[in-house]
MDTraj code that builds the backbone (N, CA, C; nanometers):
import mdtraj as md
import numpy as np

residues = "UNK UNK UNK UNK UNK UNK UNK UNK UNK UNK UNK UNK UNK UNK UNK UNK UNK UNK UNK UNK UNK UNK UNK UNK UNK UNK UNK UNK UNK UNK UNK UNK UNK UNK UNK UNK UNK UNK UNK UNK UNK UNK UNK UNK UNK UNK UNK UNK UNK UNK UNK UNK UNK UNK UNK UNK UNK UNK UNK UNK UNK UNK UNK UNK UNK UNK UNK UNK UNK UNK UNK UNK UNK UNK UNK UNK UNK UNK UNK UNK UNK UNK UNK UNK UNK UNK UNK UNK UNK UNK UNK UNK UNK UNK UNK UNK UNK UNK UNK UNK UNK UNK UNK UNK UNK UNK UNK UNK UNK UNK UNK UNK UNK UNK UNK UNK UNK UNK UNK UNK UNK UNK UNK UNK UNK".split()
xyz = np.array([
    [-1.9526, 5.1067, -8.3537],
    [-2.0121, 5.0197, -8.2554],
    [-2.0704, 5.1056, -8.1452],
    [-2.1803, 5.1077, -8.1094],
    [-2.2297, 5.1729, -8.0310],
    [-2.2841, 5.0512, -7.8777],
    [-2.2330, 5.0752, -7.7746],
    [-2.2703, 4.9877, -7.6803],
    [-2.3413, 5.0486, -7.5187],
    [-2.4591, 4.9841, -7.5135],
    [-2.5594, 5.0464, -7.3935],
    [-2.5378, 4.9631, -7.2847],
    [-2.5169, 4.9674, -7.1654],
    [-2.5374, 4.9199, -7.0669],
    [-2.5310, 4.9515, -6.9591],
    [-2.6551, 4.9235, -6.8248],
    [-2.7065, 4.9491, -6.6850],
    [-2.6023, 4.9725, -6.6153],
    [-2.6158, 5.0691, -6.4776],
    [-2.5080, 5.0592, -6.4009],
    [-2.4402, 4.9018, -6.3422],
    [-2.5079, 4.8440, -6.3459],
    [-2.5359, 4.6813, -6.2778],
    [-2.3891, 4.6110, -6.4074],
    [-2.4003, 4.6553, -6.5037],
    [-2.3423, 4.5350, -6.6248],
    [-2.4326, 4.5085, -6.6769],
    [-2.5769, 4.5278, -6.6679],
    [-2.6613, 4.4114, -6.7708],
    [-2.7149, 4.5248, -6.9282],
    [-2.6626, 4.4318, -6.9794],
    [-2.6848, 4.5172, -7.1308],
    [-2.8512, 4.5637, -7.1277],
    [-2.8071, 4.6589, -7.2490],
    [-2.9796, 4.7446, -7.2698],
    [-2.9867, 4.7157, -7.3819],
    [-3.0541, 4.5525, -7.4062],
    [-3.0845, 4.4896, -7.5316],
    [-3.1971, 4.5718, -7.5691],
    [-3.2381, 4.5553, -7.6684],
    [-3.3841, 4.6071, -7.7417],
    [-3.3388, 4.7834, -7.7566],
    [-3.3121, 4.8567, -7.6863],
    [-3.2789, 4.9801, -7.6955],
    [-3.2611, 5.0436, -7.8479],
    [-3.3114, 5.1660, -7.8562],
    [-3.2947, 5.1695, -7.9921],
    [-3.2171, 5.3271, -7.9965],
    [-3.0853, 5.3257, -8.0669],
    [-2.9969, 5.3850, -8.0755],
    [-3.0166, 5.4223, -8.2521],
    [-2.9628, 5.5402, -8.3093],
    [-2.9682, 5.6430, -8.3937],
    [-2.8223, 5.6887, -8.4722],
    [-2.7616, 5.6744, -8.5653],
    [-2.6396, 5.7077, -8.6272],
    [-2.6591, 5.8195, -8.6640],
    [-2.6201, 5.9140, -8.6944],
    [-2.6425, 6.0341, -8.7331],
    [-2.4471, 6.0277, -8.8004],
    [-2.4309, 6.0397, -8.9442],
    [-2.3051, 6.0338, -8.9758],
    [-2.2678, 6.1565, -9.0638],
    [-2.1244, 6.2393, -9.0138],
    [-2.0895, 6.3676, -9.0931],
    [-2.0900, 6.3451, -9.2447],
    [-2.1279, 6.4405, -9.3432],
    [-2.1640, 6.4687, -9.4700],
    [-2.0048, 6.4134, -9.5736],
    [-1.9260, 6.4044, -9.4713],
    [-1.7754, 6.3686, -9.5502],
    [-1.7990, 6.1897, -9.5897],
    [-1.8597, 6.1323, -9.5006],
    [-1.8951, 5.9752, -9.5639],
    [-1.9101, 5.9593, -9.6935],
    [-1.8591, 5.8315, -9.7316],
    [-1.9586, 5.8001, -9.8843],
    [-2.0752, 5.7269, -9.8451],
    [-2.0606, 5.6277, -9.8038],
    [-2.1638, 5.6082, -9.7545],
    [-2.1569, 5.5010, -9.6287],
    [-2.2640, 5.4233, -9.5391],
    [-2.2649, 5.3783, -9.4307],
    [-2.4177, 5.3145, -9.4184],
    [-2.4143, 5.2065, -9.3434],
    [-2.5005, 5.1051, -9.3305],
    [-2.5072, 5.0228, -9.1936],
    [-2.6021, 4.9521, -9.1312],
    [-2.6090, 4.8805, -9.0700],
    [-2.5375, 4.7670, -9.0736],
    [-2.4315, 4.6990, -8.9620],
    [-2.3606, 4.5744, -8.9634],
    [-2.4016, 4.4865, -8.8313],
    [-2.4108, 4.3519, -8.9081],
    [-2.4221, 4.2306, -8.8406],
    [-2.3037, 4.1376, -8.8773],
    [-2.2473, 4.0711, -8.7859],
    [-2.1351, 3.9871, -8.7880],
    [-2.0475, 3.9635, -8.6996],
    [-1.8971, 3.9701, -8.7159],
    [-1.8078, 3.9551, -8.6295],
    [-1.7422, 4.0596, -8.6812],
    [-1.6778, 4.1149, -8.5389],
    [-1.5926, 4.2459, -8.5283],
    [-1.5137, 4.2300, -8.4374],
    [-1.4922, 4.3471, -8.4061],
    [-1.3134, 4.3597, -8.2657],
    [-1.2067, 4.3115, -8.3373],
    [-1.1053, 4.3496, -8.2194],
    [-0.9526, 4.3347, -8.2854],
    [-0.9619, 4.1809, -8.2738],
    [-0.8039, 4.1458, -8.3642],
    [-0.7774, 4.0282, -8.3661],
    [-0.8247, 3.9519, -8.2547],
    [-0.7928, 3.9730, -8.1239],
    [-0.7252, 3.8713, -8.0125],
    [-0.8659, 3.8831, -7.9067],
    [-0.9598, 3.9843, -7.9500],
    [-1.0932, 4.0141, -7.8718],
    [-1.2442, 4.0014, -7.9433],
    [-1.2260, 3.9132, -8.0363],
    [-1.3434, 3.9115, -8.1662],
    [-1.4734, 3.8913, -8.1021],
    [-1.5717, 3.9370, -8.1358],
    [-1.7245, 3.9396, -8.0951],
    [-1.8299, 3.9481, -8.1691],
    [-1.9325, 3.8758, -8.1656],
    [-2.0606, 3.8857, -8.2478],
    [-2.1336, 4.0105, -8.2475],
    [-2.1817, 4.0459, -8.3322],
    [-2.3264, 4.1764, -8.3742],
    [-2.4161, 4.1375, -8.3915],
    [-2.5451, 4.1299, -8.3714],
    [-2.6278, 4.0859, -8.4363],
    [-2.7623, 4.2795, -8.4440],
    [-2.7200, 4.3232, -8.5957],
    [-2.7558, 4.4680, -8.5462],
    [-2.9179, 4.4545, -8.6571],
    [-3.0485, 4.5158, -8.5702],
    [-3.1467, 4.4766, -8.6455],
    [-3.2313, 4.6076, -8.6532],
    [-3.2452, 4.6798, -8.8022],
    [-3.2967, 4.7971, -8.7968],
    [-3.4236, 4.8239, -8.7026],
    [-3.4325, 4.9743, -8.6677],
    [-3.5333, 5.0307, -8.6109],
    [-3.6026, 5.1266, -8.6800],
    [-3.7174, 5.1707, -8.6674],
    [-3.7974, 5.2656, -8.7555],
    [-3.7232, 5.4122, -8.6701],
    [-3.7039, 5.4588, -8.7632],
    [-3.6549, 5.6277, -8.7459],
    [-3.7411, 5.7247, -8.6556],
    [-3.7286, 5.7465, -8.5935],
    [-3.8487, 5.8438, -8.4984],
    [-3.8861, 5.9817, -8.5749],
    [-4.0337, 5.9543, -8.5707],
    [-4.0578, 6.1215, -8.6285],
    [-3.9467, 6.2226, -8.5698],
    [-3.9707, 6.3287, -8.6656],
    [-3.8392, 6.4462, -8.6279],
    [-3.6944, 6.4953, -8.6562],
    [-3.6955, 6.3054, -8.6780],
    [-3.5025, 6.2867, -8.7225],
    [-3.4863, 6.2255, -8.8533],
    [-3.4278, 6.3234, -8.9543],
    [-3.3998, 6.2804, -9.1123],
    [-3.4360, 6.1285, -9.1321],
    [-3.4795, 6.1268, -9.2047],
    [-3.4859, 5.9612, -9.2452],
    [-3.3868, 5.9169, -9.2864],
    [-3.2489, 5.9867, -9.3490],
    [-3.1221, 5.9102, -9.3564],
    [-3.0619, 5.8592, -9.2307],
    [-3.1366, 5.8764, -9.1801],
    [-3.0045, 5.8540, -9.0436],
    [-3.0225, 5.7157, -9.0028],
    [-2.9428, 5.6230, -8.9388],
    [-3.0207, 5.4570, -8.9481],
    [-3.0014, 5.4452, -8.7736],
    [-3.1414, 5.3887, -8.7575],
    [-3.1353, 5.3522, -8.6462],
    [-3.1674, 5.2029, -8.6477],
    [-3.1120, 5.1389, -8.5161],
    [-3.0939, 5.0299, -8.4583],
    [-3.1643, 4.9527, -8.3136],
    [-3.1626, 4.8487, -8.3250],
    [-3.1802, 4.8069, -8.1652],
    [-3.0721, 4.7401, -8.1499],
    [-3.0459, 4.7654, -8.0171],
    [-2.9494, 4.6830, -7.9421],
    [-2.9661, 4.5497, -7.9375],
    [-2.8781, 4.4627, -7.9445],
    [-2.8547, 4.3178, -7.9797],
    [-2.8814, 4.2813, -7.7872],
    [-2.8660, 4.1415, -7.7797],
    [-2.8809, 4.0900, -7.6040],
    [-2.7646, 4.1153, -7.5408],
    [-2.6618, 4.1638, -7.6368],
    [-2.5538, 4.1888, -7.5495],
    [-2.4906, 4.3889, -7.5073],
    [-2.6397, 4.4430, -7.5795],
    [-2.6145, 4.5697, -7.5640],
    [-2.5316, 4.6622, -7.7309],
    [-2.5208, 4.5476, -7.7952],
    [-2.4154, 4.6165, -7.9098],
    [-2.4898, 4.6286, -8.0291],
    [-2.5386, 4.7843, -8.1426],
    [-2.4990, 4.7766, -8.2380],
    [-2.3696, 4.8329, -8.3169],
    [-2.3794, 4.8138, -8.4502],
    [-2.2887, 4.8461, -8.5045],
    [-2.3875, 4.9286, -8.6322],
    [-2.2638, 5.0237, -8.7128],
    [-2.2758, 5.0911, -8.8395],
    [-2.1136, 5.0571, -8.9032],
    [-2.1350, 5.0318, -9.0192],
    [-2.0158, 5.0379, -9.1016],
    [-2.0384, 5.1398, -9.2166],
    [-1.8725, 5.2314, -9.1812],
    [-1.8833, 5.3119, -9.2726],
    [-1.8120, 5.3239, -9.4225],
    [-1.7943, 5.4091, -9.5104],
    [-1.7620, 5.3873, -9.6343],
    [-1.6472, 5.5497, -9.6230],
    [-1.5262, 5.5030, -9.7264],
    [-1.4476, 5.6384, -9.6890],
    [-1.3494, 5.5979, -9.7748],
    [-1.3414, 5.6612, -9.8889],
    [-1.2025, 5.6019, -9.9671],
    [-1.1043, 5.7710, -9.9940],
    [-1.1268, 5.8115, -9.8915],
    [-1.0351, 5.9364, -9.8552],
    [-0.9486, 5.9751, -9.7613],
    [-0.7985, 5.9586, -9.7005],
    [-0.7753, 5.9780, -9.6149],
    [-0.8505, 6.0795, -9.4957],
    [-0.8987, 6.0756, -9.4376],
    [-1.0085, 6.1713, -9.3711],
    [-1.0672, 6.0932, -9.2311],
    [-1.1189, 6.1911, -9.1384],
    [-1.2156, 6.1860, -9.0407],
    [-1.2888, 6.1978, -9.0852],
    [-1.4067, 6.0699, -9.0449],
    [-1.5605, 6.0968, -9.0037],
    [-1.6169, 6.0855, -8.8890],
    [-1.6984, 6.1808, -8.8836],
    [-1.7545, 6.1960, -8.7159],
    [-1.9130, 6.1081, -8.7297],
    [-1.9197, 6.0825, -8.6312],
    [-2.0811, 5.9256, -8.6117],
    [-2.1324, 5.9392, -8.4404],
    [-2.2174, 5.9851, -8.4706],
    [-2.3259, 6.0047, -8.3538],
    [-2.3827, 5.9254, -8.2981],
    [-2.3944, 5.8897, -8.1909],
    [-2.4986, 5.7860, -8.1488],
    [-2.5672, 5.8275, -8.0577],
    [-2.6881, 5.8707, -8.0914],
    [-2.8189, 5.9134, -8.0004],
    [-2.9043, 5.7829, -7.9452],
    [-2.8816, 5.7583, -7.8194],
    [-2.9511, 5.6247, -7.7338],
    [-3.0764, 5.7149, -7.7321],
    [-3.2207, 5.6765, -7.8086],
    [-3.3193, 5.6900, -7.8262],
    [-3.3953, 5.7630, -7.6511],
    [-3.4165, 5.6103, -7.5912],
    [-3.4994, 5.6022, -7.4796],
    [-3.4027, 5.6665, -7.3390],
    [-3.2835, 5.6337, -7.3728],
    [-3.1820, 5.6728, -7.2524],
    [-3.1996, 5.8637, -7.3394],
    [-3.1865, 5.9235, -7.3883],
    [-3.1608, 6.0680, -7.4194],
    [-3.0436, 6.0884, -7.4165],
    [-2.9659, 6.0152, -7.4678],
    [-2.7461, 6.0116, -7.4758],
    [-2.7386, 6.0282, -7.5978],
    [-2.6197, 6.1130, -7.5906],
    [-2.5753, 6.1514, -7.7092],
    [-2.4326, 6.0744, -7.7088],
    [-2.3473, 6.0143, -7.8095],
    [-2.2067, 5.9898, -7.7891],
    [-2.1816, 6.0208, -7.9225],
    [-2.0128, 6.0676, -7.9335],
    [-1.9854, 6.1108, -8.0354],
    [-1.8282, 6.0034, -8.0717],
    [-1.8001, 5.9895, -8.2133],
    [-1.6517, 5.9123, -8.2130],
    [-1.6231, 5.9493, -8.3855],
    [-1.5012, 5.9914, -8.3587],
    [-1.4518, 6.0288, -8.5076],
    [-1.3543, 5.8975, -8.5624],
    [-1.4057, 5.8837, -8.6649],
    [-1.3605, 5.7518, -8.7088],
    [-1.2704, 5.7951, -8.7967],
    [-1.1130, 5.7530, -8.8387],
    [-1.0009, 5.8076, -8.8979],
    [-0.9595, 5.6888, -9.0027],
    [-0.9934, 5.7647, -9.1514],
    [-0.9554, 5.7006, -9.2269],
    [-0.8079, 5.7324, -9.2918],
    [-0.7399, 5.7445, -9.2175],
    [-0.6045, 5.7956, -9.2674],
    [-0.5180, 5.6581, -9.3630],
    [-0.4205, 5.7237, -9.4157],
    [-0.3563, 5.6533, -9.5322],
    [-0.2352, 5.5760, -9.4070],
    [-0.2481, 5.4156, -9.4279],
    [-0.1119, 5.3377, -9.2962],
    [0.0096, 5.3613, -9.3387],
    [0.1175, 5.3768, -9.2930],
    [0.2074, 5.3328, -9.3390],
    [0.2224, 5.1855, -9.3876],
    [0.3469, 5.1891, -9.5070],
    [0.3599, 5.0218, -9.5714],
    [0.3873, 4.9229, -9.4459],
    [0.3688, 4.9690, -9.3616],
    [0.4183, 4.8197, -9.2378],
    [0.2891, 4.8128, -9.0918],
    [0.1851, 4.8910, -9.1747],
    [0.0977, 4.8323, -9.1014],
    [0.0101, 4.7620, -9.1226],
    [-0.0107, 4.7110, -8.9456],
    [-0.0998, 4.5813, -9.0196],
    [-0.2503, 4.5879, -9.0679],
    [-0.2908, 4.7381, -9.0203],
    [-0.4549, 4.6846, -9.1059],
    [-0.4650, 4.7772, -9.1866],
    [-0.3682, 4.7511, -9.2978],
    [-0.3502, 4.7702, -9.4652],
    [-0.4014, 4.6407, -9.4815],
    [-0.5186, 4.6614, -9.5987],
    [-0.5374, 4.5208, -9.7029],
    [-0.4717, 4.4935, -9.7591],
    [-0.4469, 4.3906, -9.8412],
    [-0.3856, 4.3525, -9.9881],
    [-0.3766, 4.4179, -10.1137],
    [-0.5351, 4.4990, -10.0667],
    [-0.5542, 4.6250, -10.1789],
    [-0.4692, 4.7379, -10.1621],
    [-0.4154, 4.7706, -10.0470],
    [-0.3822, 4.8432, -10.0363],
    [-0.4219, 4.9428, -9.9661],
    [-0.5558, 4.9715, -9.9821],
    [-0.6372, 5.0459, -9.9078],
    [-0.6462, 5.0449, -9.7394],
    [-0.6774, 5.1253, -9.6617],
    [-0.7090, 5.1367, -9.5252],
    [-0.8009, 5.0672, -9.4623],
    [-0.8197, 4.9755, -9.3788],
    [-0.9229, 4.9813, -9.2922],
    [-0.9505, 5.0824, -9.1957],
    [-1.0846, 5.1137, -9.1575],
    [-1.1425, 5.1324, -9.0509],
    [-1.1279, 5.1173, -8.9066],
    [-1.0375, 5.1940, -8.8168],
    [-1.0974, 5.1160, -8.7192],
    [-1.1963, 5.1420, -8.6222],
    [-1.2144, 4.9849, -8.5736],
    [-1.3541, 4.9825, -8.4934],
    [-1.3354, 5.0132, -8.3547],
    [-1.3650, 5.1024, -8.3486],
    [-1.3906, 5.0971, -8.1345],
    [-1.5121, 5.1405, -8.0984],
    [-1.5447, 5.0708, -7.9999],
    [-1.6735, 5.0939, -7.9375],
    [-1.7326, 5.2160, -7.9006],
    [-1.8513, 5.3249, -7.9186],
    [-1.8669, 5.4554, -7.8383],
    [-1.8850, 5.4418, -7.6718],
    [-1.7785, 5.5185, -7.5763],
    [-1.8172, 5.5198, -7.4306],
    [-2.0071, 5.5131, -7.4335],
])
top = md.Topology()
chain = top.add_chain()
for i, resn in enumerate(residues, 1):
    res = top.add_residue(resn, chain, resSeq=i)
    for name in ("N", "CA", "C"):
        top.add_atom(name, md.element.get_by_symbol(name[0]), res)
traj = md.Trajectory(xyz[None], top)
């Protein structure tokens, strides 16, 4: 989740922000939907942007939704860190957040049914 906003509070809708994701991913994509923890859930609405000359064409960029937020969802069926960049285009920010796909213990709660790990989501400062 990558989130822009003015000193004021007012989000930097339209803004177009840049994923840049470490080579350890399987893979990763643009997300629209509902996210956050249980008890703080929130809408995405994340709508691609054309890639700026200069910067790999894998890399996916975004505009900011009216409330300042996109998102990327990533892919990782390895206990492991992945690191995810978010370059704010027009602002010239860089933010960085390592996303930890580690194996839960049996008594946590965001183990699936599968078994497998979730993700978790936190926002980049």
């Amino acid at each position: 989740m990558a989130h822009g906003q003015d000193v004021d509070g007012s989000p930097f809708a339209g803004e177009r922000v840049c994923f840049y994701v470490d080579d350890e991913a399987d893979s990763y994509r643009l997300f629209s939907g509902t996210t956050g923890p249980a008890d703080a859930r929130f809408d995405v609405d994340t709508d691609q942007a054309p890639t700026p000359s200069g910067i790999h064409p894998d890399v996916r960029c975004a505009y900011l939704d009216e409330n300042g937020n996109a998102a990327l969802e990533l892919f990782k069926s390895d206990p492991q860190s992945i690191n995810v960049i978010a370059e704010y285009i027009d602002e010239g920010l860089l933010r960085d957040r390592d996303v930890e796909f580690g194996t839960p213990s049996s008594g946590d709660p965001t183990r699936r049914r599968t078994g497998r790990p979730r993700a978790a989501v936190r926002p980049l400062p």
